[in-house]
C-alpha positions as a Markdown table, in Angstrom:
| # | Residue | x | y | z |
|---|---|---|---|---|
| 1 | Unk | 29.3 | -26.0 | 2.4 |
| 2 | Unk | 27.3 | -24.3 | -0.4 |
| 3 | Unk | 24.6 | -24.6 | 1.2 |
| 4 | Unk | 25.6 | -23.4 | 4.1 |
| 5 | Unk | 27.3 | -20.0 | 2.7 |
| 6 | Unk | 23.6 | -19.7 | 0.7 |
| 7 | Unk | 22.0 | -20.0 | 4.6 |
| 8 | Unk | 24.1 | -17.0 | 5.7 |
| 9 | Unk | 23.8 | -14.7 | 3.2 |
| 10 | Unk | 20.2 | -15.3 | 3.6 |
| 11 | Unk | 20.3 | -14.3 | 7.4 |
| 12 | Unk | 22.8 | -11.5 | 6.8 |
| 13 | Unk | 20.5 | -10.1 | 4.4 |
| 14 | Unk | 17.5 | -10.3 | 6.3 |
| 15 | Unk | 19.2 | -8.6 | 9.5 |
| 16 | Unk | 20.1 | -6.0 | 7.2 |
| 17 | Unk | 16.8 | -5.6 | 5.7 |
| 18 | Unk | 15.6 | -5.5 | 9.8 |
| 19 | Unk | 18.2 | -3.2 | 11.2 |
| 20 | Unk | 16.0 | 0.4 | 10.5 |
| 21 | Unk | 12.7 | -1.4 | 12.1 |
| 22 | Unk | 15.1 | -2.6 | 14.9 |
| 23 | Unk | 16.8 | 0.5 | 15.2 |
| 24 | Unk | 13.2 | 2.6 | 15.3 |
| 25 | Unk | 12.0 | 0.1 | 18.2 |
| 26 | Unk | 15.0 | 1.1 | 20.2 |
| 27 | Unk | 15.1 | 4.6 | 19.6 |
| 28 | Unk | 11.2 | 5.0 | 20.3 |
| 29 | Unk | 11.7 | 3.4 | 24.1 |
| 30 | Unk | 15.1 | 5.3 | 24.3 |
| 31 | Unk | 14.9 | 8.4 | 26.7 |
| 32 | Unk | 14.4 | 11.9 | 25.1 |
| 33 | Unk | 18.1 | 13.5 | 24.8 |
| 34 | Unk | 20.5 | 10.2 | 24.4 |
| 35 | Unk | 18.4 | 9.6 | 21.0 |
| 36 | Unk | 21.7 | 10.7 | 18.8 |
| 37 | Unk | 24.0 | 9.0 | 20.7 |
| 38 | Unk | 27.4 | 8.7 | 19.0 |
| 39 | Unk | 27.9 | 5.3 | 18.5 |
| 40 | Unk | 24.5 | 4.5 | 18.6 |
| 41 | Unk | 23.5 | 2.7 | 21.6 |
| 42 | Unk | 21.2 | -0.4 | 21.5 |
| 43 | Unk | 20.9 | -0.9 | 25.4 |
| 44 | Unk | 19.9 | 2.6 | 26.7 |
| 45 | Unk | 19.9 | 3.2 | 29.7 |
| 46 | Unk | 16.8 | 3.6 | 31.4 |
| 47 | Unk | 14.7 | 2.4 | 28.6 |
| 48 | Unk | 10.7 | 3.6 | 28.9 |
| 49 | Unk | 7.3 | 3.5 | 26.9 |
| 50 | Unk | 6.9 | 6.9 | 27.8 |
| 51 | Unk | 7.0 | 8.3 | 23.9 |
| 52 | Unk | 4.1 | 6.2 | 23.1 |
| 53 | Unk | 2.3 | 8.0 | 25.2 |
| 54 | Unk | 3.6 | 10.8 | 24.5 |
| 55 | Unk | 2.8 | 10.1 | 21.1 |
| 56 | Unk | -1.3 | 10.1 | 22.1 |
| 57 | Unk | -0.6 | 13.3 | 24.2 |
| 58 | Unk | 0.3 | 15.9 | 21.4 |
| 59 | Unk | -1.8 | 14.3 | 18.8 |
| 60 | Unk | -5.1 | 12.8 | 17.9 |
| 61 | Unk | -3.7 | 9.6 | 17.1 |
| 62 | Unk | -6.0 | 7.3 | 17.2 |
| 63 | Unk | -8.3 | 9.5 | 15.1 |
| 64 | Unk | -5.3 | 9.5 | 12.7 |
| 65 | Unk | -4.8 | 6.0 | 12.4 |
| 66 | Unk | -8.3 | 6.0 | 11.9 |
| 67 | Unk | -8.5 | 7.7 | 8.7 |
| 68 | Unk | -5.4 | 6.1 | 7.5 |
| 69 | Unk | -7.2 | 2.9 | 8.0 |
| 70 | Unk | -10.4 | 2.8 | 6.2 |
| 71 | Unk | -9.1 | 5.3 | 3.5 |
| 72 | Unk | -6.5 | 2.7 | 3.0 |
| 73 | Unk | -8.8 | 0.0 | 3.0 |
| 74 | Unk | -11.6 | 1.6 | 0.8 |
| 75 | Unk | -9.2 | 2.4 | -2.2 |
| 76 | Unk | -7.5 | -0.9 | -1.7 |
| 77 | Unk | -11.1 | -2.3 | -2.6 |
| 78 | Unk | -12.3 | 0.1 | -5.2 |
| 79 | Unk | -9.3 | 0.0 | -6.7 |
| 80 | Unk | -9.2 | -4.4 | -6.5 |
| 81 | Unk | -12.7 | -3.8 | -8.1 |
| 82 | Unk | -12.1 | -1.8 | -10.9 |
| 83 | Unk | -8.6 | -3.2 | -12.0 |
| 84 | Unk | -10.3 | -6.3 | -11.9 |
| 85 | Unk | -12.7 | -5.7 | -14.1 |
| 86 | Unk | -10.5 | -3.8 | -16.5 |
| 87 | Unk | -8.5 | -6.5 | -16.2 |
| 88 | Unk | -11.3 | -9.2 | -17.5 |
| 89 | Unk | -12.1 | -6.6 | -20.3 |
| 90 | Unk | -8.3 | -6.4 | -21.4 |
| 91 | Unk | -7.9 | -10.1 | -21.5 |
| 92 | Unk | -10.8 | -11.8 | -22.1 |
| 93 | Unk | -13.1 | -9.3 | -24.5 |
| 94 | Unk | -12.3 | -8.9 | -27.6 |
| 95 | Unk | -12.9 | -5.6 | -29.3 |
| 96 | Unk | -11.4 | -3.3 | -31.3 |
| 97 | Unk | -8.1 | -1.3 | -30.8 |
| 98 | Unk | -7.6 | -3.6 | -27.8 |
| 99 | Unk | -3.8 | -4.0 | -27.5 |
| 100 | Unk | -3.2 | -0.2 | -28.4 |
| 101 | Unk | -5.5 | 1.2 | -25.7 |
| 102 | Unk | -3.9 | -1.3 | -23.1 |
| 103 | Unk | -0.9 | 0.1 | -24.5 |
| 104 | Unk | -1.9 | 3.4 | -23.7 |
| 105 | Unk | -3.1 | 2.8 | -20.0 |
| 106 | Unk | 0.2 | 1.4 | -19.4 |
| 107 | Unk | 1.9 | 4.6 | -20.7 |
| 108 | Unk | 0.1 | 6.3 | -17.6 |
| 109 | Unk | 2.9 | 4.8 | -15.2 |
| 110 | Unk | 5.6 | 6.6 | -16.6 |
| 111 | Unk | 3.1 | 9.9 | -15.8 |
| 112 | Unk | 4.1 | 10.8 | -11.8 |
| 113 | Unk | 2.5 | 12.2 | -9.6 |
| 114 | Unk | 3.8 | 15.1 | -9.1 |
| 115 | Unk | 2.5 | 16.3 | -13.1 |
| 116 | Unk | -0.6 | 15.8 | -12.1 |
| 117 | Unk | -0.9 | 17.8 | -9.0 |
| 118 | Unk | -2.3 | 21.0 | -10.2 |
| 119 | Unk | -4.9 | 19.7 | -13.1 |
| 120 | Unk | -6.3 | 17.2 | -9.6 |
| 121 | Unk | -6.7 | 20.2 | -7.3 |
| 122 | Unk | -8.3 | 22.0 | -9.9 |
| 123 | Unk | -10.7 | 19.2 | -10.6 |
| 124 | Unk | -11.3 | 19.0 | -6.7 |
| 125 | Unk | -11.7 | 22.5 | -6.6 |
| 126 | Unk | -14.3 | 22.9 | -9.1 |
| 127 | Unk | -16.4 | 19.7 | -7.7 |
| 128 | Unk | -15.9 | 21.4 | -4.2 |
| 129 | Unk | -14.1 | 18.7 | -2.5 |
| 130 | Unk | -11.4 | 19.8 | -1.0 |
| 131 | Unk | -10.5 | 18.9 | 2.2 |
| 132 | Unk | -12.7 | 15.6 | 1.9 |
| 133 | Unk | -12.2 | 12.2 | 2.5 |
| 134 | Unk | -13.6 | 11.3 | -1.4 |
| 135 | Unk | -10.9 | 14.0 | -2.8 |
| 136 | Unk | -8.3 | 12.0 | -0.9 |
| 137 | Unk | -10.0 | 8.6 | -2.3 |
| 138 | Unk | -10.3 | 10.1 | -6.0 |
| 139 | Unk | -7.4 | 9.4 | -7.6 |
| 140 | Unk | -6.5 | 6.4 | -6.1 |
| 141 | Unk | -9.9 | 4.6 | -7.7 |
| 142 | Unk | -8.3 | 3.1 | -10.4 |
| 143 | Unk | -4.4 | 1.5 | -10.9 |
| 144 | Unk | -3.2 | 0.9 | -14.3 |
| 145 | Unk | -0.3 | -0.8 | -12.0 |
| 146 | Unk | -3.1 | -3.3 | -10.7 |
| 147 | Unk | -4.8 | -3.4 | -14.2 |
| 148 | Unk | -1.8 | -4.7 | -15.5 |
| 149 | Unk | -0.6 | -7.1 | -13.3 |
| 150 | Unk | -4.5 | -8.5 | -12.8 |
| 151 | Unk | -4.2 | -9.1 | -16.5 |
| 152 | Unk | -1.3 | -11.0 | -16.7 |
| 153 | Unk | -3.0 | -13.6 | -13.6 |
| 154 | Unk | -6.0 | -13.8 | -16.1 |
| 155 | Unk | -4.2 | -14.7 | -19.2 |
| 156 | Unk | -2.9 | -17.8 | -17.2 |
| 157 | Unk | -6.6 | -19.1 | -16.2 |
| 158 | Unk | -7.5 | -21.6 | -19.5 |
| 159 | Unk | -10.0 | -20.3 | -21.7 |
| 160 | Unk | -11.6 | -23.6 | -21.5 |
| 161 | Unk | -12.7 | -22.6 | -18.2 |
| 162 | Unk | -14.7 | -20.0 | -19.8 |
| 163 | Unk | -16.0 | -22.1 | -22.9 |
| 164 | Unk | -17.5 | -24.6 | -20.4 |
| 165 | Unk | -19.2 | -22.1 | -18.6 |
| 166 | Unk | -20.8 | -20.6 | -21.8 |
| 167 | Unk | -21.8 | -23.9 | -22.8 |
| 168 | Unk | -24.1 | -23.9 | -19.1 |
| 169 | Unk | -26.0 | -20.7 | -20.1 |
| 170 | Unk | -23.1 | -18.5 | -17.8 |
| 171 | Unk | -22.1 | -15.0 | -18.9 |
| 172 | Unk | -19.0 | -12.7 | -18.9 |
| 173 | Unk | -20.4 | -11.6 | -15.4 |
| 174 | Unk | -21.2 | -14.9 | -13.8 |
| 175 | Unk | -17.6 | -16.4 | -15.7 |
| 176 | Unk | -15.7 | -13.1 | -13.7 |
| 177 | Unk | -17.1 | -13.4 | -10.8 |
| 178 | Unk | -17.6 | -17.6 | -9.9 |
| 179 | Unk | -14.5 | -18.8 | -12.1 |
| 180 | Unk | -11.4 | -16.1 | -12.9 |
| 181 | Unk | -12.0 | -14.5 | -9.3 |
| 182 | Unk | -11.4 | -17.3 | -7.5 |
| 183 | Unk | -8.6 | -18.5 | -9.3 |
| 184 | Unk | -6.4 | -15.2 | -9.4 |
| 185 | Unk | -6.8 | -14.9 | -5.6 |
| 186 | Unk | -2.9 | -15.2 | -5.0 |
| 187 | Unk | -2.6 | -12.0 | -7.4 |
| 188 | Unk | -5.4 | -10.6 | -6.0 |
| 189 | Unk | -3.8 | -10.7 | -2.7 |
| 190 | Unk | -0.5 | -9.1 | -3.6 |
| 191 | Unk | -2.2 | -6.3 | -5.3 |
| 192 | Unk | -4.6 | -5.2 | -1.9 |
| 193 | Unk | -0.8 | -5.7 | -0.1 |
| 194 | Unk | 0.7 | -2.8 | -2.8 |
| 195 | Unk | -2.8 | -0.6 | -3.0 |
| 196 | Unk | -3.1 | -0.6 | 1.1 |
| 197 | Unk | 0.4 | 0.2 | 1.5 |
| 198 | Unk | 0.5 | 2.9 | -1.6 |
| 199 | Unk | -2.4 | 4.6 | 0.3 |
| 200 | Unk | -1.1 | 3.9 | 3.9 |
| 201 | Unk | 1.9 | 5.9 | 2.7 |
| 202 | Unk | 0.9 | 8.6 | 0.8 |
| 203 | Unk | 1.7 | 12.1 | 2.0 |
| 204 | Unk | 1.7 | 14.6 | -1.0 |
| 205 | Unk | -1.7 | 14.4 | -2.1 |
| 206 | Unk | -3.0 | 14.3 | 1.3 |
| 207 | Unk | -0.7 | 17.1 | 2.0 |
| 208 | Unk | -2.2 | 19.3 | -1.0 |
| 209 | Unk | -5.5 | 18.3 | -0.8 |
| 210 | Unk | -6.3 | 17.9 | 3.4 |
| 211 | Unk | -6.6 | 21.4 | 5.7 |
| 212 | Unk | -8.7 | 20.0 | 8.4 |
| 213 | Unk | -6.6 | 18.5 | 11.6 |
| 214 | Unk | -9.6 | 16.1 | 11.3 |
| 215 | Unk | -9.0 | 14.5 | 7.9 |
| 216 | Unk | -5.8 | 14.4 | 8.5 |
| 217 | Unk | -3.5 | 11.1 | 7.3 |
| 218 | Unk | -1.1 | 9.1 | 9.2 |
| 219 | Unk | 2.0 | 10.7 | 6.9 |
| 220 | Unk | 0.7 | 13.9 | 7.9 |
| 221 | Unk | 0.5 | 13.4 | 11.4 |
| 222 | Unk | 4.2 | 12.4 | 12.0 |
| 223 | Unk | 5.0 | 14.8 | 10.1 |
| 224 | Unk | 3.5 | 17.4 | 12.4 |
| 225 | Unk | 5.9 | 15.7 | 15.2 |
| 226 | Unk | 8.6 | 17.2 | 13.7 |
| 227 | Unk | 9.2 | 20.6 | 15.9 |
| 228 | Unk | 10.5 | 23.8 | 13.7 |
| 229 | Unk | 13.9 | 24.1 | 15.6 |
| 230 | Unk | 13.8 | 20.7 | 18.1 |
| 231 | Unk | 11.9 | 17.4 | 17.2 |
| 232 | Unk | 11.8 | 14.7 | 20.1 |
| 233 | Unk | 13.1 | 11.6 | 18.3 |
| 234 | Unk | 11.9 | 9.3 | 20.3 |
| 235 | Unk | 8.1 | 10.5 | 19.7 |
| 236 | Unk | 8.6 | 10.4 | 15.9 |
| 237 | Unk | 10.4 | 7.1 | 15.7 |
| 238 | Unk | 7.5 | 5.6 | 18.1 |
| 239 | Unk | 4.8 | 6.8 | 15.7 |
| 240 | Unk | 6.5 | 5.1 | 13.0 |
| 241 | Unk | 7.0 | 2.0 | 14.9 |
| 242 | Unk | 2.9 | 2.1 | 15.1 |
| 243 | Unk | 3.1 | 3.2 | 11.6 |
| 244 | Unk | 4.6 | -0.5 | 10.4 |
| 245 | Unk | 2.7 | -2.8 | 12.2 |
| 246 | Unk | -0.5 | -2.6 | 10.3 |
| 247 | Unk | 1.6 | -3.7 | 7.1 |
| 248 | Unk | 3.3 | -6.3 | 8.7 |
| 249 | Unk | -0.3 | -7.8 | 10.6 |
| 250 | Unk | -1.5 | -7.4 | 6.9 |
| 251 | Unk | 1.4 | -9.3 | 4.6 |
| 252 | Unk | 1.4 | -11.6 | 7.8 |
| 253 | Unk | -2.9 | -12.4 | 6.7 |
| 254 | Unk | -1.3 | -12.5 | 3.1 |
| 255 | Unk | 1.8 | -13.9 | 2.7 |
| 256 | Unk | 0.7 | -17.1 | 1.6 |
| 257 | Unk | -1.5 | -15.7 | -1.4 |
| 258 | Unk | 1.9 | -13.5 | -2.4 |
| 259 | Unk | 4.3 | -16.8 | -2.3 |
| 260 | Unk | 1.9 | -18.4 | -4.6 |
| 261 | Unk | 1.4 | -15.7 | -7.1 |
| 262 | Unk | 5.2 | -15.4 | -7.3 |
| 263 | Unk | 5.5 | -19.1 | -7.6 |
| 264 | Unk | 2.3 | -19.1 | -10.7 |
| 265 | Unk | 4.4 | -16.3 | -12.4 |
| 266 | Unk | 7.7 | -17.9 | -12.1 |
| 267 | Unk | 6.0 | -22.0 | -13.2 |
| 268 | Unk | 4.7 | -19.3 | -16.2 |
């Protein structure tokens, strides 16, 4: 009977959890005008793809998605890069003033976006990059969030690991790359799932920084669907339904790498 109960709360949860994706499919197909239906409907009548292409009509949306794409993907990997080597540094080198630096880098966290705005702009303004894709890319090189949690997957990997390889003539470079790499993979993993979807999702920077309808971001470009006194619903809800299923194609390619990282750190 336990078990049971345990079993439903489970699905319960999860068709809670699935009810605004479910509810974004249905609105996207449902016809323009019965969108705010009071109760909401989830058989409309009439039911059409028309909003998708709609959606392609009254904006550049594959150019869109596009950018959003292989920005995403570039600071996912510049910032998997860097982390990871900051991370070696952090736990593996020792050098002075270590833990209070580290302590310092994690004090950036608590430092939002939103303070560091104007000094970015500036910076980007002096460089001349505004309105570029690297001024959208800047400040999403380096994570102390990834940094941090890289660190704590190194600490688990046995220094022996690294001893032996010293003992064969192998450096901090070849020890990084041939031995702690391939055994943090799982964290590795999770981190690209948080970096692609911090970037996939960003809209203030992009908003402060971007001009050009050609640079333009995904977060950008449904925003633009948004009309000034009337916004078509259904257009909106299908852009974000587009919107998701990069993420979920993604965690679907990577699930298995973030169950195991989970089930390292709890075994920890």
């Amino acid at each position: 009977m336990g078990k049971a109960l345990k079993y439903l709360l489970v699905v319960a949860g999860a068709l809670v959890m699935l009810f605004p994706f479910a509810w974004a499919v249905i609105t996207s197909i449902t016809p323009s005008g019965s969108v705010l239906a009071t109760p909401p409907d989830f058989t409309p009548d009439g039911a059409n793809l028309g909003a998708y292409g709609k959606l392609l009509e009254v904006t550049p949306f594959w150019r869109i998605l596009l950018n959003s794409a292989w920005i995403g993907a570039a600071s996912t990997i510049l910032q998997l890069v860097t982390s990871a080597m900051a991370a070696y540094a952090f736990a593996r080198l020792p050098f002075p003033g270590r833990g209070a630096l580290f302590a310092v880098y994690l004090a950036t966290l608590m430092v939002p976006l939103q303070v560091l705005i104007v000094p970015l702009f500036i910076e980007m303004r002096t460089f001349n990059l505004i309105d570029t894709y690297f001024a959208v890319l800047a400040p999403t090189i380096a994570s102390a969030f990834g940094v941090f949690l890289l660190r704590q997957a190194i600490a688990q990997v046995p220094k022996e690991f690294d001893e032996a390889a010293v003992l064969d003539g192998a450096g901090h470079f070849r020890i990084f790359a041939l031995i702690v790499v391939p055994l943090i993979r799982p964290a590795l993993a999770t981190f690209a799932i948080f970096g692609f979807m911090a970037s996939w999702n960003a809209y203030l920077w992009p908003l402060v920084i971007i001009k050009s309808p050609e640079f333009m971001t995904l977060p950008l470009g449904l925003a633009e669907l948004h009309g000034r006194f009337t916004t078509e619903w259904n257009v909106v809800m299908a852009g974000s339904v587009v919107s998701v299923v990069p993420i979920l194609i993604l965690y679907l390619f990577a699930q298995k790498h973030v169950i195991a990282s989970v089930a390292q750190s709890g075994l920890k």
